[in-house]
C-alpha positions in Angstrom: -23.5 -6.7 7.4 -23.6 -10.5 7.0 -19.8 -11.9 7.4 -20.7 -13.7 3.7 -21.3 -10.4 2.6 -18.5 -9.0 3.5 -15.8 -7.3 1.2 -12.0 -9.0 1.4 -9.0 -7.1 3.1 -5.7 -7.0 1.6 -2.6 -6.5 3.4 1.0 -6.3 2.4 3.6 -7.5 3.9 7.0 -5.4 3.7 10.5 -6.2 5.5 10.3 -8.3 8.4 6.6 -9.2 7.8 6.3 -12.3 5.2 2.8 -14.0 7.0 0.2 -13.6 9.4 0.2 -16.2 11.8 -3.1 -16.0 13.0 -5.1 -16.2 9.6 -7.7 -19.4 9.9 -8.6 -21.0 6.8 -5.8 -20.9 4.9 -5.6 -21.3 1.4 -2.8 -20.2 -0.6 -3.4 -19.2 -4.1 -1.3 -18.5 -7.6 -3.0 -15.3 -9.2 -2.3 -14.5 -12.9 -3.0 -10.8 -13.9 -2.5 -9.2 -17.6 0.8 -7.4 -16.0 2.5 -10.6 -15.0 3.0 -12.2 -12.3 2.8 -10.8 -8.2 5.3 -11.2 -5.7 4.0 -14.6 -4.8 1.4 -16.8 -3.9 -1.0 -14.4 -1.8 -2.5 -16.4 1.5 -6.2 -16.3 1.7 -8.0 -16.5 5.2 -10.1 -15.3 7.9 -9.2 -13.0 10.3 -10.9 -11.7 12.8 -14.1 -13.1 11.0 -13.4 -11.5 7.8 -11.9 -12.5 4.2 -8.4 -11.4 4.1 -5.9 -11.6 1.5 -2.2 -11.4 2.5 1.2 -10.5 0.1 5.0 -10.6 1.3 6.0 -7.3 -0.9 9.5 -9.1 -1.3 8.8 -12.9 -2.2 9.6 -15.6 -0.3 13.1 -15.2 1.7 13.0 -11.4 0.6 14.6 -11.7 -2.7 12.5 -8.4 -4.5 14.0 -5.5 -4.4 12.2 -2.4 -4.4 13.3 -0.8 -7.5 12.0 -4.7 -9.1 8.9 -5.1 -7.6 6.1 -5.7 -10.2 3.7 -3.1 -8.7 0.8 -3.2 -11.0 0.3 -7.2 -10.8 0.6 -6.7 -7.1 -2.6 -4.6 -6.5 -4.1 -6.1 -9.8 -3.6 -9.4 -8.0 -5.7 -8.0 -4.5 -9.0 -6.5 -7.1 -8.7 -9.8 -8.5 -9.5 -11.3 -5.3 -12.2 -8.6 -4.2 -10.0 -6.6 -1.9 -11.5 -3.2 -1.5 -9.4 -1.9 1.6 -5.9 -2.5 1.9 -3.2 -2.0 4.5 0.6 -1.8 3.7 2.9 -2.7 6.2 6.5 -0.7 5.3 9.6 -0.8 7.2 11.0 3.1 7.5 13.8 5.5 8.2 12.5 8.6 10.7 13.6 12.0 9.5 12.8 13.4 12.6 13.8 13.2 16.3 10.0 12.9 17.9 9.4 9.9 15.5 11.4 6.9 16.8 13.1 4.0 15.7 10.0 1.2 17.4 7.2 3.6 16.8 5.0 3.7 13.7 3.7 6.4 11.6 0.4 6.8 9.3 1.6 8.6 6.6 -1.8 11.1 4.8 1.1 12.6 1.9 4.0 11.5 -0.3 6.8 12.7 -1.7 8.0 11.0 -5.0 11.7 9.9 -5.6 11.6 7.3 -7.6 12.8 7.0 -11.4 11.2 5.1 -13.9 8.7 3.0 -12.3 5.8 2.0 -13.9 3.4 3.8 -11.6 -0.5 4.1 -13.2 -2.7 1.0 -15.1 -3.9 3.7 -17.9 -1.1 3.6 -21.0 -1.1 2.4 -24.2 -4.2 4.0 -25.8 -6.3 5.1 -22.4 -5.6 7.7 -20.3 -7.0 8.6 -16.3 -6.1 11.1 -14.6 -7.4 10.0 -10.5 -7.5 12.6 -7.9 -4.4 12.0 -5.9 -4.3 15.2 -3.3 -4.9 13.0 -0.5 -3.2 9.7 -1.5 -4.4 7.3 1.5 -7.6 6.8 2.7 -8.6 9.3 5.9 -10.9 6.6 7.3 -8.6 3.4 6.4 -6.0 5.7 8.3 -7.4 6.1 11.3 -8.7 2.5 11.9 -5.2 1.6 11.3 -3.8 4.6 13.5 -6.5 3.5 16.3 -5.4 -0.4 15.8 -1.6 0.0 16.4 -2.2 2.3 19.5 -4.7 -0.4 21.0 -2.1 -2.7 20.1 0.1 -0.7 22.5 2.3 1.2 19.6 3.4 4.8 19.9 1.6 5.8 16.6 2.3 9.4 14.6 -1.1 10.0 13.3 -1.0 11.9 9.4 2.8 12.9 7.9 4.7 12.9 4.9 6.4 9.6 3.6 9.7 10.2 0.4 9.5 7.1 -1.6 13.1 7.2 -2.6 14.0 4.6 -5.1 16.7 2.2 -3.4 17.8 -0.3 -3.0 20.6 1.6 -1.2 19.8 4.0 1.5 20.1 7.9 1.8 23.0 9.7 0.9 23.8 12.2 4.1 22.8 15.0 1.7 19.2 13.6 0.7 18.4 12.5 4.4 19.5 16.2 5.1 17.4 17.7 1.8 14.6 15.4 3.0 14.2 17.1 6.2 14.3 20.8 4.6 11.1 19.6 2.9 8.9 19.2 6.1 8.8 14.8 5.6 9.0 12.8 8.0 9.8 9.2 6.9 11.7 8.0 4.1 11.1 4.5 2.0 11.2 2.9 -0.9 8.2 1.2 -1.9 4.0 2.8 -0.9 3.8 5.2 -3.2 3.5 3.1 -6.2 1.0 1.2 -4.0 -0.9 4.1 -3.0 -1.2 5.6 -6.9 -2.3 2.0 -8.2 -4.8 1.1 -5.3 -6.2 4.7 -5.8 -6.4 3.9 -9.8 -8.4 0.6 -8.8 -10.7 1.8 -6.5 -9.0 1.0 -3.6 -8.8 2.0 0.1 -5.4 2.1 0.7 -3.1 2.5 4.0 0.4 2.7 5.4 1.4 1.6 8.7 5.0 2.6 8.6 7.3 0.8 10.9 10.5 3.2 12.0 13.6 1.3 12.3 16.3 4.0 12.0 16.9 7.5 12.0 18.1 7.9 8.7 21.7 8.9 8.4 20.8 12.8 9.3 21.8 12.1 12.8 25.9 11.7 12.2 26.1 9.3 15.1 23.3 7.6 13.4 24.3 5.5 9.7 22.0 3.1 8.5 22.8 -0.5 9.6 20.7 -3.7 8.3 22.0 -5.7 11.3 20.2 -2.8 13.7 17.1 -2.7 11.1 16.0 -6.5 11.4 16.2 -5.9 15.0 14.3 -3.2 15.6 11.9 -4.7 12.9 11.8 -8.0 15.0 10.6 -6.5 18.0 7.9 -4.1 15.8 6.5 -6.9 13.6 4.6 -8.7 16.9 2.6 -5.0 17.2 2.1 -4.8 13.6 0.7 -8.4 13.4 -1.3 -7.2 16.9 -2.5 -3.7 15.0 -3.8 -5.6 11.5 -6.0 -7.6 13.4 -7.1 -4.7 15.0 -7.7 -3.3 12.1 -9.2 -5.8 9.5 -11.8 -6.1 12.7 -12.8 -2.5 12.8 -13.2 -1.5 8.9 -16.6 -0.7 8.2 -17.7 -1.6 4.7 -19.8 1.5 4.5 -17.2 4.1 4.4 -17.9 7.2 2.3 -14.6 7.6 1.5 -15.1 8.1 -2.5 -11.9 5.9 -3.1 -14.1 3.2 -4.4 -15.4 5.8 -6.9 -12.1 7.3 -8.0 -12.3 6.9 -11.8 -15.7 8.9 -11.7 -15.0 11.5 -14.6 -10.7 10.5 -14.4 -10.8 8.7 -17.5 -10.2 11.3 -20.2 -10.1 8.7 -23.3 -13.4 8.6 -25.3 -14.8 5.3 -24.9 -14.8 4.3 -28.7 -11.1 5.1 -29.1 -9.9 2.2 -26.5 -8.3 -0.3 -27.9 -10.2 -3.6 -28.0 -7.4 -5.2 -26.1 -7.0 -2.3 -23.2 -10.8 -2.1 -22.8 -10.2 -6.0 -22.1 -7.3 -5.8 -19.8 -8.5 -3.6 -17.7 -11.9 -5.0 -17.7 -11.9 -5.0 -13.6 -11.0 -1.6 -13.6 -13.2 -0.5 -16.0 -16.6 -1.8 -16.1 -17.7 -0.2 -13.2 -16.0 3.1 -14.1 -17.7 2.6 -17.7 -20.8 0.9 -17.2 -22.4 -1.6 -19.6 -22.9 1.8 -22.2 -19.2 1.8 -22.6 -19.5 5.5 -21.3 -17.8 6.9 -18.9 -19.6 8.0 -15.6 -20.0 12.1 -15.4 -19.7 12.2 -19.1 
C-alpha cells in the first residue's frame, strides 16, 4: 500500500504521556465535533512513514479529570481526521503480583465501574446496539503487545482492565473485591474509549502502563509522588513501543471492527431524526449507505 494511501493512526495520550517527540511534520489542529469540544488541539504528523494523529487524554498540564473527560468528541475528533486504528496509552494499578509496577499489560476484556458517563453515540431518537464481547481489537493487540516487547518491555499479553470511575483511587475493599473477580488492572478511563471507537468503526487498543500495586498489598497505598515516577521511567518504552507499532499495522486487517454497525442499528431508517441522521453523518453513511437503509436489513 502507497504511504498516500494509507489510513491515519490515532493515539492517546494518558498520564505521563502529553506528546510524541518524534512525530515529523507537525501540524497542530483545533477539531470541532457536534459533541463539543476534545481534550485539545490533536498533533498531526508522520511517524514512522505514516499519518498519525495524537491526543493528551488530560489537556494540556493535565487538568481533565477522568470522571470530566468529554469522551465522545474525543474519538469523534480521531474519525474526523480518518483514524481507523487507535492505540490508548493508560497509566494503571496491578491487581496482581506477576504484573508489576514498570511492566505493561494489553488488556482483551473490561469490567465497568463507572457511573453516569455518557458511554455510546446512538441516543436521542437512534438506537445501536455494537457487538462488544471482545472490546479491543485481537490484531491491534498484538501489534501493540509485539511493539512494547521489541521495545524491551515486560508485556502481559490479553487480561481484564476495571474502569473504575475516579478521580480517587481504590478503597482497600474494591482493590480486594477487584481481585475476587479474576481482573488484573484497575483504571479510570479505556472503557469509554473502547465502547465509542468500537461504535465508530474503530480498531482500538490499550497499552496499559502499571505504576502501582493498587492498595491490596497493605504495605502497598497508592502514592502520586511514586506514580509519576514509575510513569517517568515507562513513558520512554511507550513512546519506543507506538512507533513500533504505528510501523507494523497492516491496513488490511480482517478484524470486522471497521464493519461494527453491520445490522447494530436497530432504528428504522425513516424514524431518525433529521438532525441525528446529520450528526452522526460519519458514523452513519457507511453503516446506511446512500439508500438510507441499514446494511443486513
Amino acid at each position: 500500500m502507497s504511504e498516500s494511501s494509507q489510513s491515519c493512526i490515532g493515539i492517546i495520550g494518558g498520564s505521563g504521556l502529553y506528546a510524541v517527540e518524534s512525530l515529523t511534520e507537525v501540524e497542530e489542529v483545533c477539531v470541532r465535533t457536534p459533541f463539543g469540544e476534545p481534550s485539545g488541539p490533536l498533533t498531526l504528523g508522520k511517524l514512522a512513514g505514516r499519518p498519525v494523529a495524537f491526543l493528551a487524554r488530560h489537556g494540556a498540564g493535565h487538568r481533565i479529570s477522568p470522571t470530566e473527560l468529554n469522551f465522545r468528541a474525543n474519538i469523534y475528533a480521531m474519525k474526523q481526521l480518518g483514524v481507523d486504528a487507535l492505540i490508548s496509552v493508560s497509566a494503571v494499578g496491578s491487581l496482581r503480583e506477576d504484573v508489576a509496577p514498570g511492566q505493561m499489560l494489553v488488556p482483551d476484556q473490561f469490567i465497568d465501574r463507572t457511573r453516569g458517563r455518557i458511554s455510546t453515540f446512538f441516543s436521542g431518537g437512534i438506537v445501536a446496539h455494537v457487538s462488544f464481547a471482545d472490546p479491543t481489537c485481537g490484531e491491534l493487540s498484538r501489534v501493540v503487545a509485539d511493539a512494547a516487547s521489541t521495545a524491551g518491555a515486560t508485556v502481559h499479553r490479553g487480561g481484564t482492565y476495571v474502569c473504575m470511575e475516579g478521580p480517587q483511587f481504590s478503597t482497600r475493599a474494591e482493590s480486594h473485591m477487584y481481585r475476587s473477580w479474576g481482573a488484573d488492572v484497575v483504571g479510570m478511563t479505556n472503557l469509554q474509549e473502547a465502547k465509542l471507537a468500537r461504535e465508530a468503526e474503530i480498531c482500538f487498543a490499550t497499552a496499559a502502563l502499571v505504576t502501582d500495586y493498587d492498595c491490596w498489598r497493605e504495605s502497598d497505598d497508592v502514592d502520586v509522588e511514586d506514580i509519576l515516577a514509575t510513569l517517568a521511567a515507562n513513558v520512554s518504552v511507550a513512546k519506543k513501543t507506538i512507533a513500533g507499532a504505528v510501523g507494523g499495522i497492516d491496513d488490511t486487517r480482517a478484524c470486522g471492527c471497521r464493519q461494527a454497525l453491520d445490522h447494530a442499528i436497530i432504528t428504522a431508517p425513516d424514524a431518525i431524526p433529521g438532525e441525528k441522521r446529520a450528526e452522526l453523518k460519519l458514523l452513519l453513511d457507511r453503516a446506511l449507505g446512500e439508500t438510507g437503509e441499514a446494511n443486513g436489513k
